[in-house]
DRENGULUM-571235 format. One record per residue: residue number from 1; x, y, z of N, C-alpha, C in turn. Coordinates in Angstrom, 2 decimals, padded with zeros to 5 digits. Example, Ala and Ser with C-alpha at 12.3 -4.5 7.8 and 13.67 -1.06 7.14 Angstrom:
residues 2
1; 013.19; -005.69; 007.80; 012.30; -004.50; 007.80; 013.20; -003.30; 007.80
2; 012.85; -002.25; 007.08; 013.67; -001.06; 007.14; 012.90; 000.03; 007.87
***
This chain:
residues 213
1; 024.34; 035.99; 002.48; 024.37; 037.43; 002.81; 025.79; 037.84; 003.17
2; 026.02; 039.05; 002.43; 027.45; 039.03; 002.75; 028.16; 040.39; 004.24
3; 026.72; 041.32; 004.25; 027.01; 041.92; 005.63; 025.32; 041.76; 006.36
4; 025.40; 042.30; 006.92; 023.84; 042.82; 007.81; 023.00; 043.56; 007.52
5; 021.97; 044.14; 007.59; 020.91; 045.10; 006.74; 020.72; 045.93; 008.41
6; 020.37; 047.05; 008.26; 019.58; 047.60; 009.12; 018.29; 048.32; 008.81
7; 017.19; 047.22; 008.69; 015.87; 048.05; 008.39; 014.93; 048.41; 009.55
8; 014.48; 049.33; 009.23; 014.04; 050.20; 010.29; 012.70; 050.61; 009.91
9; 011.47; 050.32; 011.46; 009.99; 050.80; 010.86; 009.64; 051.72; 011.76
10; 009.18; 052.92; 010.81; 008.97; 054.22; 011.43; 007.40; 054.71; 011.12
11; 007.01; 055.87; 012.47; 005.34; 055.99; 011.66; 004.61; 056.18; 012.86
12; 003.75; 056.95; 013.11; 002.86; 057.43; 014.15; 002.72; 056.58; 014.96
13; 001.92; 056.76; 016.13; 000.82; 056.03; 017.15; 000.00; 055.67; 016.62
14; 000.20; 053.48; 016.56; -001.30; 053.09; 016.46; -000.89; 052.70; 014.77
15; -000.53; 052.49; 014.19; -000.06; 052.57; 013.21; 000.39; 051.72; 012.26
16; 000.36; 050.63; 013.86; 000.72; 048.84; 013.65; 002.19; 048.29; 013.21
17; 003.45; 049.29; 012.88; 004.81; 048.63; 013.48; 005.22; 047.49; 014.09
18; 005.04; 047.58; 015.46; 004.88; 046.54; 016.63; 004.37; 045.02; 015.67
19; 003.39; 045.35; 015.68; 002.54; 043.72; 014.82; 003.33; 043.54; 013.67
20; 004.03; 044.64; 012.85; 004.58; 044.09; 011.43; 006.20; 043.35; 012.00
21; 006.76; 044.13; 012.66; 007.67; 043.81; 013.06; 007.85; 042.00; 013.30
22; 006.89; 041.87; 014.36; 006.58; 040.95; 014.99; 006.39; 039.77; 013.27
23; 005.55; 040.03; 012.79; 005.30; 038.90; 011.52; 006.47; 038.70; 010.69
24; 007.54; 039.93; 010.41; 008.51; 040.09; 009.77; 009.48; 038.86; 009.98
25; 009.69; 039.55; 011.53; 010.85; 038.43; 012.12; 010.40; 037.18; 011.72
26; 009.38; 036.74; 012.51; 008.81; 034.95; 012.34; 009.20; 034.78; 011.02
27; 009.45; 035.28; 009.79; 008.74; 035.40; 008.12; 010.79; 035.06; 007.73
28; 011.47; 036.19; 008.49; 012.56; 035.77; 008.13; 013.39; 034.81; 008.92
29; 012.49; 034.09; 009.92; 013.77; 033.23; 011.10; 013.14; 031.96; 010.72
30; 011.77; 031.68; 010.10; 011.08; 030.61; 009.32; 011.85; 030.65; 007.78
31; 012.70; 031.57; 007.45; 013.92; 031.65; 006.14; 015.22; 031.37; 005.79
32; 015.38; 031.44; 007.56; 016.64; 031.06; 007.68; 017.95; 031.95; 007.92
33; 017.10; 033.05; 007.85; 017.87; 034.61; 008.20; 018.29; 034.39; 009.23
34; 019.46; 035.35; 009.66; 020.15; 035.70; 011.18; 019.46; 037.17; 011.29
35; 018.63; 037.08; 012.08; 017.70; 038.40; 012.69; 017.16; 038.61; 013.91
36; 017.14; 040.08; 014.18; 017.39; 040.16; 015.47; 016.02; 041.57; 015.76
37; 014.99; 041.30; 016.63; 014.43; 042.47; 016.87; 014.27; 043.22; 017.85
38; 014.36; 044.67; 017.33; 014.70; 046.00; 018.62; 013.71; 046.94; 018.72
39; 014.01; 047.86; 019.56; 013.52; 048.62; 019.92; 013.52; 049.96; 020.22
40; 013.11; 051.24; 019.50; 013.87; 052.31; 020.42; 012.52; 053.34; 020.70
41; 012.69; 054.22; 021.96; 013.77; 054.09; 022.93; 014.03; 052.41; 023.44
42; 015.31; 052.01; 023.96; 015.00; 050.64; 024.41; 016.00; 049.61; 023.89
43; 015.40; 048.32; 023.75; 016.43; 047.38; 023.14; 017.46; 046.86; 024.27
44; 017.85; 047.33; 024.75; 018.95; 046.94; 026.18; 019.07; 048.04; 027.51
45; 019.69; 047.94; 028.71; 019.20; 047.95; 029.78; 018.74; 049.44; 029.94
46; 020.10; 050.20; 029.32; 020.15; 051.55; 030.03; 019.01; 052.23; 028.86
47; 019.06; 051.59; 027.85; 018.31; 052.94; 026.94; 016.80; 052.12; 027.46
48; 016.14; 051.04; 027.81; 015.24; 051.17; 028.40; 014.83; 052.17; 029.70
49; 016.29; 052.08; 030.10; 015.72; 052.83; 031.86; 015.66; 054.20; 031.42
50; 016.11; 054.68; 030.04; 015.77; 055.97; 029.38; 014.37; 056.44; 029.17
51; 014.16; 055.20; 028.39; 012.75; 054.97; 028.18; 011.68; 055.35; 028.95
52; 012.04; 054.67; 029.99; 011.16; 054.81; 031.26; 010.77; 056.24; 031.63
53; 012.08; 057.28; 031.18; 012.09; 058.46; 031.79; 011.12; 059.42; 030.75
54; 011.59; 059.13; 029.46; 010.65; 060.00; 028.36; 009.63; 059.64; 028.43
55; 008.78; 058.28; 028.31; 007.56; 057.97; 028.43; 006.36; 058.22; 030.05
56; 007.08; 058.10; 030.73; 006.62; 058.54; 031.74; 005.12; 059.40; 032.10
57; 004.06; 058.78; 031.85; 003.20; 059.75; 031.92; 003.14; 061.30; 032.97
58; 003.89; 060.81; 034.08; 004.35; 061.75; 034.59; 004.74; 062.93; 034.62
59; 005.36; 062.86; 033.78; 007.17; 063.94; 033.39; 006.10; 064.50; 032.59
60; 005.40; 065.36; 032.13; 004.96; 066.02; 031.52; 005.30; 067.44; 030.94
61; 006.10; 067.84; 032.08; 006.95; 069.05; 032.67; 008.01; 068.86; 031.20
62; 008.29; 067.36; 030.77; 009.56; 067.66; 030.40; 009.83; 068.50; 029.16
63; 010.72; 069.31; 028.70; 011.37; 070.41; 028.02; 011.51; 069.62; 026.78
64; 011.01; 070.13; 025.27; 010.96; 069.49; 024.14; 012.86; 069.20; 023.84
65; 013.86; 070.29; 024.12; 014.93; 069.30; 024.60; 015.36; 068.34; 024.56
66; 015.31; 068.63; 026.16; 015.44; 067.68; 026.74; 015.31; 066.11; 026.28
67; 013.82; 066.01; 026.21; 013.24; 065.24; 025.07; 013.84; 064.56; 023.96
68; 014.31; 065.59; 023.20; 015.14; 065.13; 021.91; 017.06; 064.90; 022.25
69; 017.10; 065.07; 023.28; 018.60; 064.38; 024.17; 018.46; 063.48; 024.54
70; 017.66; 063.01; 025.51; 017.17; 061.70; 025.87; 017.17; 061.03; 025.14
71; 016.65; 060.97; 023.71; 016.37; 059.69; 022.52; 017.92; 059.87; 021.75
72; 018.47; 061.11; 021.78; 019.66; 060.67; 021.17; 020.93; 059.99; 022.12
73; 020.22; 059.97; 023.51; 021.57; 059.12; 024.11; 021.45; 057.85; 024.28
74; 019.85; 057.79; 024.46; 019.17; 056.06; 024.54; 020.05; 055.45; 023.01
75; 019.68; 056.94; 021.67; 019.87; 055.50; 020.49; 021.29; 055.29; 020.47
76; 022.20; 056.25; 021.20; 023.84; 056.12; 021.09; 024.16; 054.57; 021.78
77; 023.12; 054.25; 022.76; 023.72; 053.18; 023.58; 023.44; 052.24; 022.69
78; 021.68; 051.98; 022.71; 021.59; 050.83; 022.02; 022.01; 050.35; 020.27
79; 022.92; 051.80; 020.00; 023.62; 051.09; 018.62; 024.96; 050.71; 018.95
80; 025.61; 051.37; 019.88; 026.63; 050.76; 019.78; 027.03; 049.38; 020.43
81; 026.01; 048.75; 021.68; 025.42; 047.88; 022.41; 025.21; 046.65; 021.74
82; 024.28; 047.00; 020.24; 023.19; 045.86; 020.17; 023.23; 046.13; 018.71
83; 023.46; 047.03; 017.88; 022.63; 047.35; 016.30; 024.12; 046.35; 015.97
84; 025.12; 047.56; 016.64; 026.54; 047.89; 015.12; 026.89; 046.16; 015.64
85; 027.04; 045.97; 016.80; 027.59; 043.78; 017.38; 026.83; 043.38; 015.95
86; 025.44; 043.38; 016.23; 024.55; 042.80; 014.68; 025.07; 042.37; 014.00
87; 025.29; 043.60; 012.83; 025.40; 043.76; 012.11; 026.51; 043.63; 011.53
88; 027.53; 043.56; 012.28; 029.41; 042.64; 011.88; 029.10; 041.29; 012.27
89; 027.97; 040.80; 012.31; 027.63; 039.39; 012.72; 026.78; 039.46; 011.33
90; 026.77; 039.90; 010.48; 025.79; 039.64; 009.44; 024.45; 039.23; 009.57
91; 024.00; 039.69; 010.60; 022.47; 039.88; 011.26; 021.91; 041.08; 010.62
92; 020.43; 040.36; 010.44; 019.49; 041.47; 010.10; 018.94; 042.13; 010.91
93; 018.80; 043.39; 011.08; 018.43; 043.92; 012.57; 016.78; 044.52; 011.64
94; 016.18; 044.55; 012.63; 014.72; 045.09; 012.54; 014.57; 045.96; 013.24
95; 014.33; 046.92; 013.22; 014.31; 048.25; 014.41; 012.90; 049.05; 014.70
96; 012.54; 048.84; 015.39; 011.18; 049.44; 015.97; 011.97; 051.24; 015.99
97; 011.66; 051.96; 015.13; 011.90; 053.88; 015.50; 013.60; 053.42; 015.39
98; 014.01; 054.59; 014.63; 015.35; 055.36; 014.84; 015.66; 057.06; 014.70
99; 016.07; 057.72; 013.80; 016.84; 058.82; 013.68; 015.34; 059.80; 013.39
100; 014.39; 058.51; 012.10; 013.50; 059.94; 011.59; 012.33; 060.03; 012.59
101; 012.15; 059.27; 013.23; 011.09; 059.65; 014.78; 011.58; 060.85; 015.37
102; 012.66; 060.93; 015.90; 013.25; 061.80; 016.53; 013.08; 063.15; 015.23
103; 013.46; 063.35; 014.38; 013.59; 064.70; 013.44; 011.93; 064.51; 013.13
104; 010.84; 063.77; 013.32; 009.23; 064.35; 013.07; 008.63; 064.63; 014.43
105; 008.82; 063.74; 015.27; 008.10; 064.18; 016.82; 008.96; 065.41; 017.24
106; 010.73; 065.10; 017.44; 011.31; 066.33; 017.86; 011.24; 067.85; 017.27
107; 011.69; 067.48; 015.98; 012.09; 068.19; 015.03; 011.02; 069.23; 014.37
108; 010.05; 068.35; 013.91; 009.10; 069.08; 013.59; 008.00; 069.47; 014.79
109; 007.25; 068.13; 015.03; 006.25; 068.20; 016.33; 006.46; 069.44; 016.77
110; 007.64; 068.92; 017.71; 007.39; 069.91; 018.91; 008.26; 071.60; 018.59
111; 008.60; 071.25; 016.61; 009.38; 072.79; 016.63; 010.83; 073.25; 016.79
112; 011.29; 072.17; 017.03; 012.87; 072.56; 017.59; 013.60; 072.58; 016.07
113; 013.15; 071.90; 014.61; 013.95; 071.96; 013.82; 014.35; 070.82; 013.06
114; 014.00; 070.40; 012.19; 014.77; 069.23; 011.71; 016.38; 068.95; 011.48
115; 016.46; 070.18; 010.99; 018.04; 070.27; 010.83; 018.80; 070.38; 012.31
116; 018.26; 071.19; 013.15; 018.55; 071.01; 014.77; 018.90; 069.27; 015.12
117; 017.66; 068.96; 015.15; 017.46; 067.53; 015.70; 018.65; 066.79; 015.01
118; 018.62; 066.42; 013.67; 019.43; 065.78; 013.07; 020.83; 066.52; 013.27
119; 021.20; 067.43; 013.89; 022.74; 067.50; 013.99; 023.12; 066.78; 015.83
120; 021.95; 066.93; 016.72; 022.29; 066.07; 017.59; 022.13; 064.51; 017.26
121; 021.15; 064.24; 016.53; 021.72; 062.75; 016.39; 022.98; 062.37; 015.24
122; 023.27; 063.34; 014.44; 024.70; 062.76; 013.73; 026.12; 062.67; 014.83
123; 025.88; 063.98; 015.99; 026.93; 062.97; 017.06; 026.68; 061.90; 017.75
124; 025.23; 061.75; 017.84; 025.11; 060.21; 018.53; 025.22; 059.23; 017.81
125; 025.23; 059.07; 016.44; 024.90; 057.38; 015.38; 026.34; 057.54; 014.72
126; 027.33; 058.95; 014.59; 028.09; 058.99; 013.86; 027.87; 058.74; 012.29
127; 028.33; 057.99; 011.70; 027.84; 057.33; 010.17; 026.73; 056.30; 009.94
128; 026.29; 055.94; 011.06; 025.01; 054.77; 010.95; 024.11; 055.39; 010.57
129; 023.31; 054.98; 009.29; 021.83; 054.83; 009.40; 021.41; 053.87; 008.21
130; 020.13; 053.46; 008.80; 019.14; 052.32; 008.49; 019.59; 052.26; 006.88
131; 019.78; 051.47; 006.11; 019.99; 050.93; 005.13; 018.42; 050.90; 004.24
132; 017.01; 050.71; 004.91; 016.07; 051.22; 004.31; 015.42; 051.07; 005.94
133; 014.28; 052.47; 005.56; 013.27; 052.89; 006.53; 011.84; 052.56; 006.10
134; 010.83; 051.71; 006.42; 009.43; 051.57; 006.46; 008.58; 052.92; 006.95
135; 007.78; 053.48; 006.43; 007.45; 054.47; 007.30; 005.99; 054.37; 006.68
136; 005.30; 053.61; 008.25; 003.60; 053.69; 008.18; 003.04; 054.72; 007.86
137; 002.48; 054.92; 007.08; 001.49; 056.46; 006.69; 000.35; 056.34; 007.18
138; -000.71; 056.79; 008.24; -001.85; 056.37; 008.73; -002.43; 057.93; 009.39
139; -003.56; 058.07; 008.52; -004.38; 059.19; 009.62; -004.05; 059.09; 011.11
140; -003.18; 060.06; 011.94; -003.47; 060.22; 013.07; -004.68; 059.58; 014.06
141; -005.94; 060.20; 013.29; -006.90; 059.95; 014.39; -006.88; 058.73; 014.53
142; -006.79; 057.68; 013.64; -007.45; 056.07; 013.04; -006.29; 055.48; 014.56
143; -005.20; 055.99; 014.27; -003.78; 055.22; 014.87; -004.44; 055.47; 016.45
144; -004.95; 056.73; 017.00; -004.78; 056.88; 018.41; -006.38; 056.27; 018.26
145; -007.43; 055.97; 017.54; -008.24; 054.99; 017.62; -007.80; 053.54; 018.06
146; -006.92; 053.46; 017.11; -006.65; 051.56; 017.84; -006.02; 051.53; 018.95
147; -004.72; 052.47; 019.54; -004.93; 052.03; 020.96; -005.63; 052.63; 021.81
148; -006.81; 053.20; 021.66; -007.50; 053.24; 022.75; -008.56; 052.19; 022.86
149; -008.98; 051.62; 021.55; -009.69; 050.16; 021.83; -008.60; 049.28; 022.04
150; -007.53; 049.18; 021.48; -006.49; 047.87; 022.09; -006.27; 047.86; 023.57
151; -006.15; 046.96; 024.57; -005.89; 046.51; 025.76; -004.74; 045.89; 026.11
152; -003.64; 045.75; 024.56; -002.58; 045.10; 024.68; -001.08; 046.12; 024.57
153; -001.90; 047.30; 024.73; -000.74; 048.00; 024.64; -000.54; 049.34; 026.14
154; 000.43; 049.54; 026.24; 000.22; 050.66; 028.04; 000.00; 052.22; 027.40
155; -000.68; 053.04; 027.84; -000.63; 054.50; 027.27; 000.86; 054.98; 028.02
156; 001.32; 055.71; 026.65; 002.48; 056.39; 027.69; 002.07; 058.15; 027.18
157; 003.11; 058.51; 027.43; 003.21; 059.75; 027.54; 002.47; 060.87; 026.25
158; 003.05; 060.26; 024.97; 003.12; 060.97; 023.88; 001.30; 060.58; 023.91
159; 000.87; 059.35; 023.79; -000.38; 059.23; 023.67; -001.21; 060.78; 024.15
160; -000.77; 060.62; 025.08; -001.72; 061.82; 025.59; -001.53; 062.99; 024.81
161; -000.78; 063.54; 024.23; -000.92; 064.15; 023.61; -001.81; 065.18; 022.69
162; -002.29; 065.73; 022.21; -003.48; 066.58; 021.74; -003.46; 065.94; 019.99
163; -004.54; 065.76; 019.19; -004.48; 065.07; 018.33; -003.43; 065.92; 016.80
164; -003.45; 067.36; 017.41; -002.82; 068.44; 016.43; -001.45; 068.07; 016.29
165; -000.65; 067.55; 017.93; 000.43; 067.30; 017.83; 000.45; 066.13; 016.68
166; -000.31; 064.88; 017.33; 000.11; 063.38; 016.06; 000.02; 063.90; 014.70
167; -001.04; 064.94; 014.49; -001.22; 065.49; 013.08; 000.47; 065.90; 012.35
168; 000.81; 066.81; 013.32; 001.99; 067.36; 012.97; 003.06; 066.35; 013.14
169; 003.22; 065.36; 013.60; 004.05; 064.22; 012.92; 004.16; 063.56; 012.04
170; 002.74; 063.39; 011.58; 002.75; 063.17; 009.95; 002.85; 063.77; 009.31
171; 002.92; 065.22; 009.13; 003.82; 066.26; 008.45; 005.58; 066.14; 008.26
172; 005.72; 066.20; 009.55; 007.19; 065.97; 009.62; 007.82; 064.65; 009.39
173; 007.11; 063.44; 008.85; 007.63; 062.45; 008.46; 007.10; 062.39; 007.03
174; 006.55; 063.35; 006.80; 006.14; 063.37; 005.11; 007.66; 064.05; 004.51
175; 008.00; 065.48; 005.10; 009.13; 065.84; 005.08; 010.18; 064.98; 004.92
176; 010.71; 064.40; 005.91; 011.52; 063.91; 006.18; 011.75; 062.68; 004.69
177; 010.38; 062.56; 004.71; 010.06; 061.18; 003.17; 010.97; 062.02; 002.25
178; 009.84; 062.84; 001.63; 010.57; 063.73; 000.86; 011.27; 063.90; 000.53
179; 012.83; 064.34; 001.74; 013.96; 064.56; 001.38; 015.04; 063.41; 001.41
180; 014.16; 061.92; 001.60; 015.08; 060.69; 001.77; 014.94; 059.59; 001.44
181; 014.18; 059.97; -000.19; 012.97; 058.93; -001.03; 013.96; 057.57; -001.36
182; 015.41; 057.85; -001.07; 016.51; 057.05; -001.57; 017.01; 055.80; -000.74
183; 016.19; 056.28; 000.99; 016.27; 055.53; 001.80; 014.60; 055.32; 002.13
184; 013.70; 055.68; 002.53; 012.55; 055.82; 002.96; 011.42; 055.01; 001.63
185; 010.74; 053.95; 002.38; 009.60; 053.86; 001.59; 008.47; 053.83; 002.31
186; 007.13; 054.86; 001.80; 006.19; 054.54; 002.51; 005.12; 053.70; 001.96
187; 003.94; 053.24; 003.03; 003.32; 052.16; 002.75; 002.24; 052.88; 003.18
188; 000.96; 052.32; 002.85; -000.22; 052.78; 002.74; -000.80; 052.07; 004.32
189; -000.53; 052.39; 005.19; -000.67; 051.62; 007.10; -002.23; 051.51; 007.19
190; -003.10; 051.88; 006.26; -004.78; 051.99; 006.75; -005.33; 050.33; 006.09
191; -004.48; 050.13; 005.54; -004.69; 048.52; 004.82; -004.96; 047.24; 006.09
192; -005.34; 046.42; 005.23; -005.66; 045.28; 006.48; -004.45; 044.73; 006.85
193; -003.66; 044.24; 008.18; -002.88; 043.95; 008.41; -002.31; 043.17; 007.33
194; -002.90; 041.77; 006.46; -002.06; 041.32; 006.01; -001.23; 041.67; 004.70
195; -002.10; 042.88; 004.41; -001.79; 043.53; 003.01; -000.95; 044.57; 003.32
196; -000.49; 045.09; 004.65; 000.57; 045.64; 004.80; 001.83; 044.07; 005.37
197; 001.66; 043.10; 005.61; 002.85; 042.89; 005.99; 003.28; 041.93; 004.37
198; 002.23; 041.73; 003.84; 002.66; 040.91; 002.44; 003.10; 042.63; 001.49
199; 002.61; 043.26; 001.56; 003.69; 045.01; 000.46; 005.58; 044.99; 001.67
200; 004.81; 044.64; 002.68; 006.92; 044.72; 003.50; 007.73; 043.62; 002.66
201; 006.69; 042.15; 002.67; 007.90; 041.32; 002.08; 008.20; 041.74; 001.12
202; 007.30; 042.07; 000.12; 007.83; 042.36; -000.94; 009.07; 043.14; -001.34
203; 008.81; 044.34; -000.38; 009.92; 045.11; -000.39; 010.98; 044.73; -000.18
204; 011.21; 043.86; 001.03; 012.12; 043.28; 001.99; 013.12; 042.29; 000.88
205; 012.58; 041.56; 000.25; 012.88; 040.51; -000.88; 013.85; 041.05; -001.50
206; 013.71; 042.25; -002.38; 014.26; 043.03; -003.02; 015.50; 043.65; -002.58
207; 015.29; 044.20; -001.20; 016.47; 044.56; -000.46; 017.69; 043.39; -000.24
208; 016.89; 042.58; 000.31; 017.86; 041.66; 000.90; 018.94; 040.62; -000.31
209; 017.34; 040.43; -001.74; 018.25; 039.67; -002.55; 019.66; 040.22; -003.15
210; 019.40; 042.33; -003.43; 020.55; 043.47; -003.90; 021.53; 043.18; -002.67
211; 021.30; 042.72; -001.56; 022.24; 042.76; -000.18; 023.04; 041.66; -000.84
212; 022.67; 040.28; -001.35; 023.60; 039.44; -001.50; 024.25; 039.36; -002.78
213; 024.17; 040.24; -003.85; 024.64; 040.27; -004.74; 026.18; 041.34; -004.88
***
């Protein structure tokens, strides 16, 4: 490999990310890859203690904004922290959420704008972004179905949410598909786990073998 990849999995609540992620890594560190997996909000100290603040079941109060500042200062830290080190290390980074979470929950969700959203995060990432994006496609309802039977995961904030909002995130990440078919692939997320993480390798294969050529 001759630099680092930054792939990135994006996609509603419930949606199963987390678990692909999780099989990915094992799939490429059982390969022999240099890979590394993150998180956003999150990944290192301060954009967790960010974290803490947006998710907050609490904060309910908080200002859609606001909101979409918060995730662009959490992702300023943890790229320049943890992604961009990576990735001049010729590490594969795996990224739980980046730029297009923020432009479908912010942007669209809650209304503020896609083009809005995305001009505050082009001062936070500068020229970074994900090299390819995963983006789970999954009925809303199905996604806030599994964690409310799962026990392995904490409700935060967005959960609560009204189901119109999750609806309208899969709008705004259909969008977002749409206009970034060059980076973005989506996957069919209602599949049985292993038939979504065997369609990632596949993909993944492809990427990584064009990476070393």
């Amino acid at each position: 490999m001759t630099k680092g990849l930054f792939i990135v999995f994006e996609g509603g609540e419930g949606t199963g990310k987390t678990t692909a992620i999780e099989a990915i890594y094992n799939w490429l560190i059982e390969n022999n890859f240099k890979c590394i997996k993150t998180r956003e909000p999150g990944g290192i100290k301060i954009s967790e203690e960010i974290r803490q603040v947006i998710l907050n079941k609490d904060n309910t109060a908080m200002d859609g904004r606001t909101e979409a500042l918060l995730y662009a200062a959490a992702r300023r830290q943890h790229l320049v922290e943890k992604v961009i080190p990576a990735l001049q290390n010729e590490t594969i980074v795996l990224c739980d959420r980046f730029i297009d979470s923020s432009l479908a929950y912010q942007g669209y969700a809650r209304g503020l704008g896609i083009e809005e959203v995305m001009s505050i995060n082009k001062f936070a990432i500068g020229e970074y972004m994900p090299d390819i994006s995963i983006l789970f496609d999954l009925d809303p309802k199905i996604g806030l179905e599994r964690i409310s039977s799962s026990n392995q995961r904490e409700i935060n904030r967005l959960d609560l949410e009204k189901l119109d909002f999750h609806e309208n995130v899969r709008v705004g990440y259909n969008i977002v598909y749409e206009n970034n078919k060059h980076r973005i692939i989506k996957i069919d997320a209602s599949k049985s786990k292993e038939n979504v993480i065997s369609d990632i390798k596949k993909i993944l294969k492809a990427k990584i073998s064009a990476n070393m050529n």
